[in-house]
N, C-alpha and C positions, 0 to 999 in steps of 0.2 A: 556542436559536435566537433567540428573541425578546431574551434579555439581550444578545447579539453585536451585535443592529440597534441596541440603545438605547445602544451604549455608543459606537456612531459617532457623527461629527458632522454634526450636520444641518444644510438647508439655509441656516436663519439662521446658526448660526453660521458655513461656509464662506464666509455673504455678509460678514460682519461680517470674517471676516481678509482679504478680500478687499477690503474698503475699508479696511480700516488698513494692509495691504502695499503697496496703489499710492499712499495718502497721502503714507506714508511717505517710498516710493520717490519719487514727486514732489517732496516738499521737498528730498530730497538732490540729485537732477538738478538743482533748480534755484540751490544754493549752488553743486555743482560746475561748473553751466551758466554761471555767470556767471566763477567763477576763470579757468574754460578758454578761454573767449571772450576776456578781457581780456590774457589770459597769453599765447595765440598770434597774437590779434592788437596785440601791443603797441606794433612800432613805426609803425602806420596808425591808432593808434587817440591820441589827444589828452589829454591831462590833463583835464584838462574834462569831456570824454565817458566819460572811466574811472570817477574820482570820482562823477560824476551817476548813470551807471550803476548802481553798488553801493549809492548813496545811495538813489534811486528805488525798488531792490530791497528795501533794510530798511522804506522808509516804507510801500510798499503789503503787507508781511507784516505790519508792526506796525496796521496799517488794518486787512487782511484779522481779524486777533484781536481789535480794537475792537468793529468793525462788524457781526460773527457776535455765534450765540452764545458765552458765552467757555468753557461747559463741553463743547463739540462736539470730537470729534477734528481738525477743519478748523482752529479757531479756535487751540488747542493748539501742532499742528503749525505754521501760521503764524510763531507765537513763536517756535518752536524752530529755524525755518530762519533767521528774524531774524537770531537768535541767534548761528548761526553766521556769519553775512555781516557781523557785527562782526568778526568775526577776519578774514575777506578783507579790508574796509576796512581794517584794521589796518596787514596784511601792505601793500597796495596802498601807503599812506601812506609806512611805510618805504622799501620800492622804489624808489618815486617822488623822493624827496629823497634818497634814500642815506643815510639816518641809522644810523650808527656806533653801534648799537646792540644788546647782547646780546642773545641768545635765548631770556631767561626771558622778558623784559620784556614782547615779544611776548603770550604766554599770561596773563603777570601783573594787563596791562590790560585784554586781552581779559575775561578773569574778573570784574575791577572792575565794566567798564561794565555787563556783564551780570547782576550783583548785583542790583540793581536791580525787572530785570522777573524775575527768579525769584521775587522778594518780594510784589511788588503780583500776579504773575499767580497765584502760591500751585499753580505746574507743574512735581512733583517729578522732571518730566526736565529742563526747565531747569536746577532746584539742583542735578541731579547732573552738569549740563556744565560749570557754578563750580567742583565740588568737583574734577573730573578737571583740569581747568585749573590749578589753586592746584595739585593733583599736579602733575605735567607741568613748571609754573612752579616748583615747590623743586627740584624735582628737576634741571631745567637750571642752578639757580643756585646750588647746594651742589658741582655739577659745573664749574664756573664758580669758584668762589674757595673753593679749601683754604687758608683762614687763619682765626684767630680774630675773631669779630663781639664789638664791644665788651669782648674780653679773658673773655666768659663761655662761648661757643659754641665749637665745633671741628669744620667741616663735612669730617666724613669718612662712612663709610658707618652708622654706626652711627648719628649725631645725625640723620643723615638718613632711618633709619629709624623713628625714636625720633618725628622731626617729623612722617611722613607718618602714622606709627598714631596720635596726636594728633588729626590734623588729621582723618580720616575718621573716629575715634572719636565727636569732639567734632559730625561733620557728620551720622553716625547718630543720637546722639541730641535732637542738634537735631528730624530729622524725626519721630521718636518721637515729642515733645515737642507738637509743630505736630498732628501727627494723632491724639493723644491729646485735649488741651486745646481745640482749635479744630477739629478736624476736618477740615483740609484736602489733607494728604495719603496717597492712598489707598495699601493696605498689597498696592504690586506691586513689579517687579522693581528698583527705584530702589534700593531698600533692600539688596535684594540683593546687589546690585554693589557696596554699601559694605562688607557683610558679607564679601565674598568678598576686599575690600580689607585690610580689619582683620586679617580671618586671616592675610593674608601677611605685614603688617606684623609679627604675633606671630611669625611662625614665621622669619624675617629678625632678627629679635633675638635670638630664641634661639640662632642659628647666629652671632651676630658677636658676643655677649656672651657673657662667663667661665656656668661653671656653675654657681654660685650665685644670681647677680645673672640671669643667663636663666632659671634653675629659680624664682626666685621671680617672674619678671614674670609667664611663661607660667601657672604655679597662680595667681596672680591673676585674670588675662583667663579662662581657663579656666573655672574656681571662678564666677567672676561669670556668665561666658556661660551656664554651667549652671542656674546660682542663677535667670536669666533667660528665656531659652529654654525650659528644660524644663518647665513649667507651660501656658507656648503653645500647647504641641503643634504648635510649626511643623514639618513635616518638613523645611525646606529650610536652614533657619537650623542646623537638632541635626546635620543631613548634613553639614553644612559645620565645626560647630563637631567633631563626631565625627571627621573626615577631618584636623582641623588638632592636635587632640588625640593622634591616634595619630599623626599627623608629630611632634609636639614629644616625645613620650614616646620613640621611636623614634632621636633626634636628642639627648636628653639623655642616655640609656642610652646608645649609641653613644660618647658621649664621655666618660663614665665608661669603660668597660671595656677603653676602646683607649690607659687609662693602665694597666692591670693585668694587661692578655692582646694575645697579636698579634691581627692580623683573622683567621686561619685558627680561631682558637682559641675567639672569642668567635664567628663566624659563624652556629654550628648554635642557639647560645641564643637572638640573637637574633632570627632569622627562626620559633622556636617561638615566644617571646612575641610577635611582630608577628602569626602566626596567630591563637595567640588572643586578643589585643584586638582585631583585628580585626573575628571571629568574636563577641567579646562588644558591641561595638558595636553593630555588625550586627543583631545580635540585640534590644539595646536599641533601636532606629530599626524596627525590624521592629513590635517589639511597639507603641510608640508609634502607628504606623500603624494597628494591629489595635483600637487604643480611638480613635482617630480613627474608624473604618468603626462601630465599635460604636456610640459617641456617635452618628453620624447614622441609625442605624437604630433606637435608642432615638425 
C-alpha cells in the first residue's frame, strides 16, 4: 500500500508540470496569437503595424530571456517563442512583397537567423528547432530540383535520405559533444528526437538501397549504436535502437527470400524469426532494466 502512494506523483511535482504545461502553452498562444491576428486582420491592418507588431513581439521575448534568469523555464521559453516569430516575420515579409520565392528558402533562413541564439543561449530545444528546420528545408529543396548539383549530387530520394541521416547524425553528436565537454546540454528529450531521426534515416536507406550496400550501412549504424548505447544503460536509446534493428533485419531477410520463394512460401519463416528476435530483444531491454533497478538499489 504504502509502495502504490510513493510511486504517485506528488504534489510538487504536479505543480512543476503544471508550470511548464501553461508555460509552454503560453508561448505557443502567443506565436500563433500574433500569425492569427495579423493573417485575419490583413487587409485593415497596415504595413507598418504588421511589421512593428511581430518585431515588438521578438524584442520583448528576447528581453524577457535577457532580463530573467537565463536558466529558469520563463527565460528558456521566451527564446524559444522568439524563435519561432522569426519564421512569422519571415513568412510576413514574403507575403508582403510577394517575393517569388521557393519554399525551402523560407525554413533555410528561418534556421540561419536562428543559429545564432541556439549557440550563445546553449537551449537544446532551440538546437533542435535549427536541426528540424535544415530537415524540413532539404527536404523541400531536393523536392524542388531533381537534377544534378555541380555534376556530383543526384537529388532523388536516396541522396536525400543519405543527407538528412548525415545531417541529424552529425547534430546528435554535436550535442554529445557540448554536454559531454562543457556541460551544457542536459541529457532530455532533445536527443531523443534526434535518435528517433536517425533510426529512420537507417531504415529508409536500407529500403531504397540494393542489398549489399544497405546490409552494410545498417551493420554499421547498428554495430556502432550498439558499441555505444549499450554500456549507457539508456532504456530509451537500446528501445529505439532494438525497434529499428528488428525493422532492418526483417526488411533485408524479406528481400533476400522474395528472390528465392514467393511470399506464400517464405511467410511462415518469416513471421517465426520476427518472434523470436523480437522475443530475444525483449528480453535483452528487459534484463537491461532489471541491472538498471539493481544498480539503484545497490
Amino acid at each position: 500500500m504504502d509502495k502504490k502512494i510513493s510511486d504517485r506523483a506528488t504534489q510538487k511535482e504536479w505543480l512543476e508540470f503544471l508550470e511548464k504545461f501553461f508555460l509552454f502553452s503560453g508561448g505557443a498562444f502567443i506565436s500563433l496569437g500574433v500569425m492569427f491576428f495579423i493573417a485575419y486582420n490583413w487587409n485593415e491592418l497596415g504595413k507598418f503595424f504588421k511589421f512593428g507588431l511581430v518585431e515588438f513581439s521578438i524584442v520583448a521575448c528576447v528581453a524577457g530571456y535577457f532580463f530573467t534568469n537565463q536558466n529558469s523555464l520563463f527565460s528558456k521559453l521566451s527564446l524559444l517563442t522568439s524563435s519561432f516569430l522569426v519564421g512569422v516575420l519571415l513568412a510576413l515579409f514574403g507575403q508582403t512583397y510577394q517575393l517569388q520565392a521557393d519554399s525551402w528558402t523560407l525554413f533555410f533562413y528561418w534556421g540561419v537567423l536562428v543559429t545564432p541564439w541556439a549557440i550563445l543561449s546553449r537551449y537544446a530545444i532551440v538546437f533542435l528547432l535549427v536541426v528540424i528546420l535544415f530537415n524540413i528545408s532539404l527536404y523541400l529543396y531536393t523536392n524542388a530540383y531533381h537534377y544534378n548539383f555541380l555534376h556530383i549530387l543526384i537529388f532523388n530520394t536516396t541522396t536525400l535520405t543519405i543527407l538528412l541521416f548525415l545531417l541529424n547524425a552529425l547534430s546528435y553528436a554535436f550535442m554529445e559533444y557540448i554536454q559531454k565537454r562543457f556541460k551544457l546540454f542536459e541529457d532530455n528529450w532533445e536527443k531523443k528526437v534526434l535518435l528517433i531521426l536517425i533510426a529512420i534515416s537507417v531504415i529508409n536507406l536500407v529500403i531504397n538501397l540494393d542489398n549489399i550496400t544497405g546490409f552494410f550501412i545498417g551493420a554499421v549504424v547498428f554495430g556502432f549504436g550498439l558499441w555505444y548505447f549499450f554500456p549507457k544503460k539508456d532504456l530509451f536509446s537500446l528501445g529505439v535502437l532494438y525497434f529499428s534493428l528488428w525493422l532492418y533485419s526483417m526488411i533485408w531477410l524479406g528481400k533476400i527470400l522474395t528472390k528465392f520463394a514467393s511470399f506464400f512460401t517464405f511467410i511462415i519463416p518469416m513471421a517465426a524469426l520476427s518472434i523470436f528476435l523480437a522475443t530475444f530483444l525483449l528480453n535483452k531491454l528487459k534484463q537491461t532494466h532489471m541491472e538498471i533497478e539493481d544498480a539503484k538499489k545497490a
